[in-house]
Structure formats: structure tokens, C-alpha cells
MARVO-77645 format. One line per 8 residues: their letters; for each residue x, z, y negated of N, C-alpha, C. Coordinates in pm, 1 decimal. Each point is the difference from the previous one (the first is absolute). Layout:
// residues N
a> X/Z/Y/X/Z/Y/X/Z/Y ~ ... .
// end
This chain:
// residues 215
xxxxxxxx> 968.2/-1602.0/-1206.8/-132.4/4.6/61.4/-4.2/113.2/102.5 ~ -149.2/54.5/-24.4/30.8/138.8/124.0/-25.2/-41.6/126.9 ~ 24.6/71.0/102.8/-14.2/-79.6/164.9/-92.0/149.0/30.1 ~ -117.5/-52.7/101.1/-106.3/51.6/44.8/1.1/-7.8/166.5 ~ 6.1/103.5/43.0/5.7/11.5/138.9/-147.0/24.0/75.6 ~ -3.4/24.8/109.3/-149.8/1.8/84.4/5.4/-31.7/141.5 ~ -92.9/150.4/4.6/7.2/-57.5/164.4/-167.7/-29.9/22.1 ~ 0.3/-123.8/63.7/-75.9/-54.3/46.1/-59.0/8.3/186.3 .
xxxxxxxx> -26.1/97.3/24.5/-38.0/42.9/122.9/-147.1/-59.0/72.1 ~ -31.5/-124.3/45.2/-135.9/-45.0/39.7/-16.4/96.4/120.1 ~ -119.1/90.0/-16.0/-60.0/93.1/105.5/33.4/-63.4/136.3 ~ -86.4/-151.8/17.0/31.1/-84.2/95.3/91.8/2.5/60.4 ~ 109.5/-41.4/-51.8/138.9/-9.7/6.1/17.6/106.8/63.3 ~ 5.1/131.7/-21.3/29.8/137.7/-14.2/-63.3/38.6/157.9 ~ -94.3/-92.4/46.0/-32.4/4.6/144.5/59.4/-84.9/121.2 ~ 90.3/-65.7/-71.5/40.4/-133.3/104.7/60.2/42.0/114.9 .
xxxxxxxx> 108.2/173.7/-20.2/61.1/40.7/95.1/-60.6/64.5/73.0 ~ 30.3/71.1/107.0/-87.6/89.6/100.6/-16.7/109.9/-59.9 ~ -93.1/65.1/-5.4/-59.9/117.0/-69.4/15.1/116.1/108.6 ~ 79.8/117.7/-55.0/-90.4/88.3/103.0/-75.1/73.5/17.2 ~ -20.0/10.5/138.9/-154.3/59.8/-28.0/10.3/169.8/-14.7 ~ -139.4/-16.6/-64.1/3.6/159.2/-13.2/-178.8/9.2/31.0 ~ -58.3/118.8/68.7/-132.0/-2.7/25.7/-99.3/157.3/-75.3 ~ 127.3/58.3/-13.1/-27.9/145.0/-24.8/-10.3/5.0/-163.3 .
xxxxxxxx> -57.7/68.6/-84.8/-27.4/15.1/-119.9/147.1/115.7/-56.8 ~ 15.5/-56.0/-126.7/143.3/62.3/-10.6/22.8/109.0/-66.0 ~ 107.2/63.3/72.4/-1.5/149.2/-3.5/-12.1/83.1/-106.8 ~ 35.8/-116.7/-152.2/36.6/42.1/-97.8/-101.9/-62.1/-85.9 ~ -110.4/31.9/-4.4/-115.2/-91.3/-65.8/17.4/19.6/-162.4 ~ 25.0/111.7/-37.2/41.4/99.8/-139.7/104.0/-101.3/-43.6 ~ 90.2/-46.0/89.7/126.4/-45.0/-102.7/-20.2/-132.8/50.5 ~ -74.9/-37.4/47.0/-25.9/-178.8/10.2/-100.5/9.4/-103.2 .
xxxxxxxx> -89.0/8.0/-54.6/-63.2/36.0/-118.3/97.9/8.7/-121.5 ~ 85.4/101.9/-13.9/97.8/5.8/-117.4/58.4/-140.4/-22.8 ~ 88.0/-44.5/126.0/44.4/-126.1/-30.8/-79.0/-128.3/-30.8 ~ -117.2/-4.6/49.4/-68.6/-107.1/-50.2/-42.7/-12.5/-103.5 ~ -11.5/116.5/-71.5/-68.5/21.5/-119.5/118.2/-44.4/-117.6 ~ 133.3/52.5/30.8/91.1/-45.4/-51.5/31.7/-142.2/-47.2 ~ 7.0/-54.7/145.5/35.8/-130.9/-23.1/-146.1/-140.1/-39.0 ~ -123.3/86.6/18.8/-87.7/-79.1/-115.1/-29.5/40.6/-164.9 .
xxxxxxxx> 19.5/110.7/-17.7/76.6/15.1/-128.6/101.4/-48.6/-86.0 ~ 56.0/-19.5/126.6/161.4/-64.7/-79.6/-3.5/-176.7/28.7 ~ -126.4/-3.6/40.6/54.7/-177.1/22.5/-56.7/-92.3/-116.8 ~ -134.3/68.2/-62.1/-10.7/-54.7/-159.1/126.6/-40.7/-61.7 ~ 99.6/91.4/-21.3/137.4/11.0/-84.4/111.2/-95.0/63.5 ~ -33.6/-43.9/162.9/83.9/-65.5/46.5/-45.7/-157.1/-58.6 ~ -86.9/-19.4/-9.5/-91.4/-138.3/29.9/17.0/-22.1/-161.7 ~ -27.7/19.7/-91.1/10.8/30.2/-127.5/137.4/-29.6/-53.0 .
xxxxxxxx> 124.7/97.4/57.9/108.6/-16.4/-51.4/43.7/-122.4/55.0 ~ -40.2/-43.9/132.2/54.8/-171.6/28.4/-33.0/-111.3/-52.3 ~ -148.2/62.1/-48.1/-45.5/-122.4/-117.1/-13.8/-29.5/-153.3 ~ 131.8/132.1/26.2/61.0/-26.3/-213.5/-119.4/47.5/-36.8 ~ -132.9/65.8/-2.3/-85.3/122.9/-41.5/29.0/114.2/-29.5 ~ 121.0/44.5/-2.7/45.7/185.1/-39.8/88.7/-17.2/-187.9 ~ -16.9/74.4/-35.6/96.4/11.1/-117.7/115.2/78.2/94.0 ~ 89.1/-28.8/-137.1/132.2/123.6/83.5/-54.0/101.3/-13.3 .
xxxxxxxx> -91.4/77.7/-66.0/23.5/94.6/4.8/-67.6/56.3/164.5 ~ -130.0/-102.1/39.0/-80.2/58.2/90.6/135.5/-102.5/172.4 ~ 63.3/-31.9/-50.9/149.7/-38.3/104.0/52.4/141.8/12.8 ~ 67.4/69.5/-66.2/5.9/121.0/5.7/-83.6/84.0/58.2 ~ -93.1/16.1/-36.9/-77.0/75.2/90.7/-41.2/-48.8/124.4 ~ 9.2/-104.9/31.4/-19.8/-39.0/143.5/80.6/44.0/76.3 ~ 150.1/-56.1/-44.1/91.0/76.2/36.1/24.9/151.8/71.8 ~ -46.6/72.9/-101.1/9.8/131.9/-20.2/-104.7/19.0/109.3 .
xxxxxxxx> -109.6/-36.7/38.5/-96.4/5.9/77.6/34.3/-13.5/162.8 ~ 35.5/-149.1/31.9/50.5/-2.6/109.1/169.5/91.6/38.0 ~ 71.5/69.0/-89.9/95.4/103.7/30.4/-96.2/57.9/25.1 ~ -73.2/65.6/-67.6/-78.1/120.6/68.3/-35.1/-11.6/129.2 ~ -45.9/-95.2/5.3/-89.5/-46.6/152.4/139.0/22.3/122.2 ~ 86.6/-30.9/-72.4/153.3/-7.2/102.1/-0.2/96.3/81.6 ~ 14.5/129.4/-151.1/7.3/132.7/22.5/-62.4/-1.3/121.4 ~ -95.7/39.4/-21.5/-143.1/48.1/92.6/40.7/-56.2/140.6 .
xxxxxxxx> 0.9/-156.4/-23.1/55.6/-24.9/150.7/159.1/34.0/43.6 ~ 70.6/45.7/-42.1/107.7/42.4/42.4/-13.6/150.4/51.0 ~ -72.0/56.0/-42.4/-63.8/152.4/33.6/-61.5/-17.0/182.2 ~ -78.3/-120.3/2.6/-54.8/-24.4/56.9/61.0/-44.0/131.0 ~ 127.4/-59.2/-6.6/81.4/-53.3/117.7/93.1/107.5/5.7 ~ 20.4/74.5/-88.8/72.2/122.3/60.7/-24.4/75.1/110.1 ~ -184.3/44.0/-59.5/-67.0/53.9/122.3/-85.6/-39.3/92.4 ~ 0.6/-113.3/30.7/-82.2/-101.5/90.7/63.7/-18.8/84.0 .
xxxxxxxx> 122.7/-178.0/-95.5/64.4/-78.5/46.9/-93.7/-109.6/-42.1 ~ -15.7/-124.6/61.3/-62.4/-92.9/-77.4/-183.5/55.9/45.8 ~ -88.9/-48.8/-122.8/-102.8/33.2/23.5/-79.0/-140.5/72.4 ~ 29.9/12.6/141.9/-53.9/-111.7/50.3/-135.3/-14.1/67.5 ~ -18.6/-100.8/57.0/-193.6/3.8/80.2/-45.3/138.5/66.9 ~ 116.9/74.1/62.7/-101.2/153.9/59.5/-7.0/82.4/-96.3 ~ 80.3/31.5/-89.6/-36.2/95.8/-158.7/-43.6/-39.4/-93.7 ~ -20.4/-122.5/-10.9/-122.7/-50.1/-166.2/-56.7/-83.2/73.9 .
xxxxxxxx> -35.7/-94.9/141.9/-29.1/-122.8/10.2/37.4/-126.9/-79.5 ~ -31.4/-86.0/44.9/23.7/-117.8/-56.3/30.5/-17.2/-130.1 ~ -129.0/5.9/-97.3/-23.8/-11.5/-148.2/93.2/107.0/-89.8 ~ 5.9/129.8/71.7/147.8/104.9/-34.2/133.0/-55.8/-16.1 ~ 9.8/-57.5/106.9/162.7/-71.7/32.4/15.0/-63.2/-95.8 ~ -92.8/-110.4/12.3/-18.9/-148.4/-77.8/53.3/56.0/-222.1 ~ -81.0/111.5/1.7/-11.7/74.8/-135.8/142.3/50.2/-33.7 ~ 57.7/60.1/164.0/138.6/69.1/-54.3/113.7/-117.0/8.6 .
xxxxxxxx> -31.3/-118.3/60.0/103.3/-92.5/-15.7/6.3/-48.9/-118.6 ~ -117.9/-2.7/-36.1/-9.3/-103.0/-163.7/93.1/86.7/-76.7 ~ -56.7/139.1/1.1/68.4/61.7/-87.7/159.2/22.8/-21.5 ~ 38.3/-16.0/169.2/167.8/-21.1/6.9/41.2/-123.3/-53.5 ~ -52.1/-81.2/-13.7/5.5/-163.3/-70.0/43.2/8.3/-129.1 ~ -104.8/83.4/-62.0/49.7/79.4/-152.1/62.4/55.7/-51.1 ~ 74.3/85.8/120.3/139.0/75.3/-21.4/133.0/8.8/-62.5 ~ -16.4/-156.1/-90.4/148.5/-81.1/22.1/72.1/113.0/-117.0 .
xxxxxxxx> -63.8/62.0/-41.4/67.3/131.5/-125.7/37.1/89.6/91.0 ~ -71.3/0.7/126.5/61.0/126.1/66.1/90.8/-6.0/121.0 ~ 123.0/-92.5/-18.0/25.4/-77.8/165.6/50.7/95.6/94.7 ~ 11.4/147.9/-43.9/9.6/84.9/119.4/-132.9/-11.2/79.2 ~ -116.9/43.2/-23.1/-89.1/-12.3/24.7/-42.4/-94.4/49.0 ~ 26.8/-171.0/-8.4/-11.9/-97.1/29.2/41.7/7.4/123.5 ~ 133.5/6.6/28.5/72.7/-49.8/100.5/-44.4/98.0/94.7 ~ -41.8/142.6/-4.9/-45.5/60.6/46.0/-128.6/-19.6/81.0 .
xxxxxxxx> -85.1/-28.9/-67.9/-84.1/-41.9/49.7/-1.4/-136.8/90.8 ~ 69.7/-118.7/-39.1/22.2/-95.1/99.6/85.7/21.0/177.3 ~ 84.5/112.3/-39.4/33.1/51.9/118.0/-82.8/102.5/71.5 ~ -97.6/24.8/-27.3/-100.0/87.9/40.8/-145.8/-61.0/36.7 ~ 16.8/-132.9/-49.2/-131.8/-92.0/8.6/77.5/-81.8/158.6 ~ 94.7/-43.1/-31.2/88.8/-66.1/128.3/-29.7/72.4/147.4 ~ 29.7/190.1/-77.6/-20.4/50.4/133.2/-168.8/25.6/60.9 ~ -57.3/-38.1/-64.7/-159.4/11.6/12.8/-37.7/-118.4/46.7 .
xxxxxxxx> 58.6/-73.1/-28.8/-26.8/-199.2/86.4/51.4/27.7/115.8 ~ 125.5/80.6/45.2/54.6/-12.9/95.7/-79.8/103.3/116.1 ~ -119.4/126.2/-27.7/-68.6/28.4/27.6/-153.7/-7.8/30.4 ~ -4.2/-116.0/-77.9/-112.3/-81.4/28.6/-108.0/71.5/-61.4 ~ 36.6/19.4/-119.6/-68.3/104.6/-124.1/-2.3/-106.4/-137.9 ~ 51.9/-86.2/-27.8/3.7/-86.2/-116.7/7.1/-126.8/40.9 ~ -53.2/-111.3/-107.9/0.6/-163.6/60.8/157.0/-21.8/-34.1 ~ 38.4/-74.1/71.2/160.9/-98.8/-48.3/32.4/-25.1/-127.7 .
xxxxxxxx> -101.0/-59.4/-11.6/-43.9/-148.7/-159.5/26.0/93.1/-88.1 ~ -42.2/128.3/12.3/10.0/101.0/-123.7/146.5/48.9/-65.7 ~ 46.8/27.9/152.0/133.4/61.2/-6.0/127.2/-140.4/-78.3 ~ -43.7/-105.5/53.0/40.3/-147.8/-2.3/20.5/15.0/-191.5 ~ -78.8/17.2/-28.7/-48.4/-8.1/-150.4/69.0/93.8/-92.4 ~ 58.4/117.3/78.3/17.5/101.3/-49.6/168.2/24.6/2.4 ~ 49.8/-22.4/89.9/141.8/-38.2/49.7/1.1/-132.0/-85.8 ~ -53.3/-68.7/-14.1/51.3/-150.4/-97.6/50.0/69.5/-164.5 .
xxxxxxxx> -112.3/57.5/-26.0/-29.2/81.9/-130.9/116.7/76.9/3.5 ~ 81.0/42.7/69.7/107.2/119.0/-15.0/99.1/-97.5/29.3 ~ 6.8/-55.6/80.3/129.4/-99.0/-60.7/39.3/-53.2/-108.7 ~ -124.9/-117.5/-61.9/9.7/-51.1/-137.3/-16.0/156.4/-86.9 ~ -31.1/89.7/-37.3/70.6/81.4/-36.8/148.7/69.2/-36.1 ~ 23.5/-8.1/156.2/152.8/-8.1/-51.9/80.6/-60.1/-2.0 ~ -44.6/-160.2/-29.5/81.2/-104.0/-58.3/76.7/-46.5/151.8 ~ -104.6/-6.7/105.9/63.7/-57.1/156.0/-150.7/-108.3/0.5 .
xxxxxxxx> 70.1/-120.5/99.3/-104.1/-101.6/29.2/-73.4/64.5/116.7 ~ -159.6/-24.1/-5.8/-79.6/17.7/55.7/-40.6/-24.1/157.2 ~ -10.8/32.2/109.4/-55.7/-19.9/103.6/-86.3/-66.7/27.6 ~ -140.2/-7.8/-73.6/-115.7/-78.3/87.8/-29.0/-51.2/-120.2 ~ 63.8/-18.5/-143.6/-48.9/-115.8/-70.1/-153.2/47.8/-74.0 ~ -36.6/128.6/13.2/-114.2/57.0/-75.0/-31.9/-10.8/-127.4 ~ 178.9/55.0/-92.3/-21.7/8.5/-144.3/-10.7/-134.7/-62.6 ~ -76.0/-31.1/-114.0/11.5/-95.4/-63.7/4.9/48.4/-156.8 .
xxxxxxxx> 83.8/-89.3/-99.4/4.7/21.8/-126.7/-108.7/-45.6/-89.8 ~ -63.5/43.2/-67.1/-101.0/-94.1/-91.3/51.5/-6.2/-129.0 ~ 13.8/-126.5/-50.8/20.3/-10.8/-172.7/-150.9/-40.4/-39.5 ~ -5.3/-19.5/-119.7/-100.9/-63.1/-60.9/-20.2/-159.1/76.0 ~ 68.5/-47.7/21.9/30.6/-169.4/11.4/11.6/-23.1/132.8 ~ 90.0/104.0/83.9/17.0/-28.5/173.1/-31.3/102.6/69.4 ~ 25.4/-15.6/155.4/2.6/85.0/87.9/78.4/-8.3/90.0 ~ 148.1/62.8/25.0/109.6/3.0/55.8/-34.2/89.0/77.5 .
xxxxxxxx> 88.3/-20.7/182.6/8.4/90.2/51.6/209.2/42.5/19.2 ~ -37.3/151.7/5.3/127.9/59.6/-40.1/124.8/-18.4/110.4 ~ 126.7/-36.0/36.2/44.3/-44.8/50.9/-32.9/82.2/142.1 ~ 58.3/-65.1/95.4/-70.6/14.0/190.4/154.8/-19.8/14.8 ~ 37.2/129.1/97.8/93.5/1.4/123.8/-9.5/-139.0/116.3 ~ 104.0/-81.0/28.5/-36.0/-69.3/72.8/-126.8/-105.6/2.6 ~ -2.9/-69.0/-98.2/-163.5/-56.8/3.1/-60.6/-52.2/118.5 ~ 76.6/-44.4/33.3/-6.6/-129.1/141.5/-73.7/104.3/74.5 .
xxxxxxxx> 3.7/79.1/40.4/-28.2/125.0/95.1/-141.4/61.3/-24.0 ~ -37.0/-19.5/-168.1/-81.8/57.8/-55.3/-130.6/2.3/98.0 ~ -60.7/-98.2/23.4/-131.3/-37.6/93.6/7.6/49.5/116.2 ~ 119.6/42.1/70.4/8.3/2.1/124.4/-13.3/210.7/-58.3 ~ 38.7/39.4/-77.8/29.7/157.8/-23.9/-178.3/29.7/-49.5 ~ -66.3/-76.8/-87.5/-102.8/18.1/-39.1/-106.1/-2.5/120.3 ~ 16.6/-90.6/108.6/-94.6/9.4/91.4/-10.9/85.3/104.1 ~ 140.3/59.8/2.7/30.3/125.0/95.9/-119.0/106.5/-28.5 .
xxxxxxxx> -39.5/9.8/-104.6/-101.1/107.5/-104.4/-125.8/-23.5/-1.0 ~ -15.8/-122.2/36.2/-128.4/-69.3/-58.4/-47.3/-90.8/-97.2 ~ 98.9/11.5/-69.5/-15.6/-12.5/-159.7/-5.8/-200.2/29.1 ~ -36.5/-54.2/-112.9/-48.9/-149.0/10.5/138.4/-96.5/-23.5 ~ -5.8/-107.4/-5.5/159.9/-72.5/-28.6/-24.1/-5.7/-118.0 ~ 142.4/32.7/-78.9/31.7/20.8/-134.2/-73.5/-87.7/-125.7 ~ 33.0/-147.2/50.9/-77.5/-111.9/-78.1/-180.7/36.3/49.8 ~ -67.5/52.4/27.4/-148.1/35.8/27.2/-37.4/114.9/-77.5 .
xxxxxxxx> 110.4/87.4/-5.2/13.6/97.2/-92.3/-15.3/-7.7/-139.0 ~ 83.5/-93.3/-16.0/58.5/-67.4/-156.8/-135.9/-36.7/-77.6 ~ -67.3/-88.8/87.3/-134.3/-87.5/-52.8/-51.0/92.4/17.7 ~ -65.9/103.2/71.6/-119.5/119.4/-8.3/30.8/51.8/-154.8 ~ 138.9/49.2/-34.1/12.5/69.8/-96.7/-11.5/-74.0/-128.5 ~ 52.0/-115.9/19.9/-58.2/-141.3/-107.7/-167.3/-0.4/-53.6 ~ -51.5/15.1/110.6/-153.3/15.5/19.3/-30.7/59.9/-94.3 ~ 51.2/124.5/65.5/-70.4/166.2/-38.5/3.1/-20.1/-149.0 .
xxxxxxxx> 122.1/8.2/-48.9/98.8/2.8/-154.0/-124.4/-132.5/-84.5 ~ -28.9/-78.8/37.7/-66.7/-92.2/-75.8/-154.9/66.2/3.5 ~ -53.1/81.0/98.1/-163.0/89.7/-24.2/10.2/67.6/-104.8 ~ 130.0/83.4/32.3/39.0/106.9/-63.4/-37.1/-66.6/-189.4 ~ 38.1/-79.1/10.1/27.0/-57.4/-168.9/-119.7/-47.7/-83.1 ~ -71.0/-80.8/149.8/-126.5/14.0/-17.6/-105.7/27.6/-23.0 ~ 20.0/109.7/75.6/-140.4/90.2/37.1/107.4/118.5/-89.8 ~ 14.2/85.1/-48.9/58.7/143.4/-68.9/-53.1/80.9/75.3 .
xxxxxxxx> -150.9/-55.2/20.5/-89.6/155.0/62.6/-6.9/44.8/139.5 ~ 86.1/-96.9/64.0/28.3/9.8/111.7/-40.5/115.4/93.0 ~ 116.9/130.8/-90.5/48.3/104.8/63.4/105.1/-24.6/111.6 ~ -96.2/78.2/110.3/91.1/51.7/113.6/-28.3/-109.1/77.9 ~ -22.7/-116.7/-67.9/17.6/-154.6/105.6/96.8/-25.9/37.2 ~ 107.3/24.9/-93.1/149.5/2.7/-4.3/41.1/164.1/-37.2 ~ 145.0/38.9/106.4/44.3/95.7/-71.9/143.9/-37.4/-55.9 ~ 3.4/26.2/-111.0/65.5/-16.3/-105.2/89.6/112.2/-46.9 .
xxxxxxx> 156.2/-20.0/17.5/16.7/113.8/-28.7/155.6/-15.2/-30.8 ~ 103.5/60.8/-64.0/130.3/-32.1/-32.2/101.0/-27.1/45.1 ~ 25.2/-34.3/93.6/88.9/-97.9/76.1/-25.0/-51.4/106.4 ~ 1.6/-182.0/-22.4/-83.5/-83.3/83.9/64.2/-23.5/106.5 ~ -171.6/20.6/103.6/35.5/-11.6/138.7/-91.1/-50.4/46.3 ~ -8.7/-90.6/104.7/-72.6/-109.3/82.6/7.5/9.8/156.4 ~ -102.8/24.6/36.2/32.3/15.4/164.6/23.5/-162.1/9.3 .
// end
């Protein structure tokens, strides 16, 4: 049986931690544009491929799609660094994180970017929750247990979350961030996953996308 991954990101959720602020319009309006455009392009193919809707052949090309997208953002943190709230604003960031989410073909690029998103939280240029999501994603990647308990596995039948460093700890590491207690998490994404099945037409009610993650 094939196993189906997804990250499940509730916007909501995605606000629970302290935001920072930004008041000024961002510097890089041209490439907060590029990236958004990207990652609503590419989220048809995400939402689709989680719900067993793609042939292989159009799996492949999704594939092939979000590498590209890698590319581009790896170009992009070369000469930036992370593209956070003062160079794309908000909806920029939000666009170039998803897209590092997608990365998992490109884990130079990945990890890259999570250490570059880290240093943009730590500047008060990116939300936590994001970085949280993104550092989880590069661990279960390379076959290490997870930090804040983000990724989850989807089969056809269940929804596993991927093993957690220390569990006991888990709630106490997740709230440092913002992020909600793990079991509140669990049921949101329970939620979501049952609209999702529901409703198809959802869209961007849920984002949906190849390896599952749950604030």
C-alpha cells in the first residue's frame, strides 16, 4: 500500500505564536509576487497528489515542478538569505516557506533554508510556527525524530504522527513557539483531513501538500 504524506498547516494555527511586526511595505514587492505566484500554482498539484487525484505520470511532474520551485528558491537564499516580512512581507514568507516544505528532493536547499528561516525568527523577520514546521520536515527527512511533533504520516486508513524526541517534553517545546498542545493539534488535523474528503473543492481551506505537518 502507498503511504501519503501532508502538511496540514491551519492559517489559524499559523497565528498562535507572536508575529512580528512589520509596518513598512516590502522591499521586494517583484519577488514577493514571484513567490506567491509559485506557491498558488503549485498547490493545485499539492492538494491533488494527497488526495490520490494525479496519475504517475502527472506525480512526476509535480515533482519535477516543485524541484524547480527549489531551484528558484535556493537562488533566492543565496542572495537574500531567508525571504522574510521586510523583503516579501508576510504572504512572501508564508509562499517561500511552503515552498521549502516541498523541497524534500532538494535537502541541500531544505536545510538551507531552515537555517536561514531560524535566523530570520531570531531577527524578528519570520513567525516561529513556520520555522517549527520546517526544522521538523528536515529532521524526518533525514531519518532523526522530530522536535515539535509537526510531521504526520497519512495512509489511506490512518494518521500517524512521526516519531518525537523526548515526548514528555513535547508540549512544554511546542508552547515555547506558540504552537497549540500536540493532542489539539492532532484533532484540528483529524478535522481538516475529514473536509478535505468531503468537500474535494475545498482548495486552499486546507493546504495540502507532501509531507504531513500539523501545527
Amino acid at each position: 500500500m502507498e503511504h501519503r504524506t501532508a502538511d496540514m498547516s491551519p492559517a489559524g494555527l499559523l497565528q498562535a505564536g507572536a508575529e512580528p511586526c512589520v509596518s513598512e511595505p516590502p522591499l521586494r514587492p517583484h519577488l514577493a509576487r514571484d513567490l506567491i505566484a509559485a506557491a498558488e500554482q503549485a498547490s493545485t498539484h499539492w492538494s491533488r497528489r494527497i488526495r490520490h487525484q494525479l496519475a504517475d505520470i502527472d506525480v512526476g511532474q509535480a515533482r519535477h515542478a516543485d524541484h524547480a520551485n527549489a531551484k528558484v528558491l535556493g537562488r533566492i537564499l543565496a542572495e537574500h538569505g531567508w525571504p522574510g516580512h521586510r523583503l516579501v512581507g508576510r504572504k512572501g514568507c508564508r509562499a517561500a516557506w511552503q515552498l521549502a516544505l516541498h523541497a524534500d528532493d532538494d535537502p541541500t536547499v531544505q536545510r538551507a533554508a531552515a537555517r536561514l528561516l531560524h535566523r530570520a525568527v531570531q531577527d524578528d523577520d519570520a513567525p516561529a510556527v513556520q520555522w517549527a514546521h520546517l526544522h521538523d520536515r528536515v529532521l524526518i527527512s533525514t531519518g532523526q525524530p522530530q522536535e515539535y511533533g509537526t510531521q504526520y504520516l497519512l495512509t489511506a486508513d490512518t494518521v500517524e504522527r512521526y516519531p518525537v524526541r523526548e515526548p514528555d517534553g513535547l508540549d512544554t517545546r511546542r508552547s515555547r513557539l506558540g504552537l497549540p498542545p500536540a493532542a489539539d493539534a492532532f484533532t484540528a488535523l483529524r478535522r481538516r483531513l475529514a473536509l478535505a474528503a468531503a468537500h474535494p473543492d475545498t482548495g486552499d481551506t486546507v493546504v495540502l501538500t507532501p509531507l504531513a505537518s500539523a501545527a
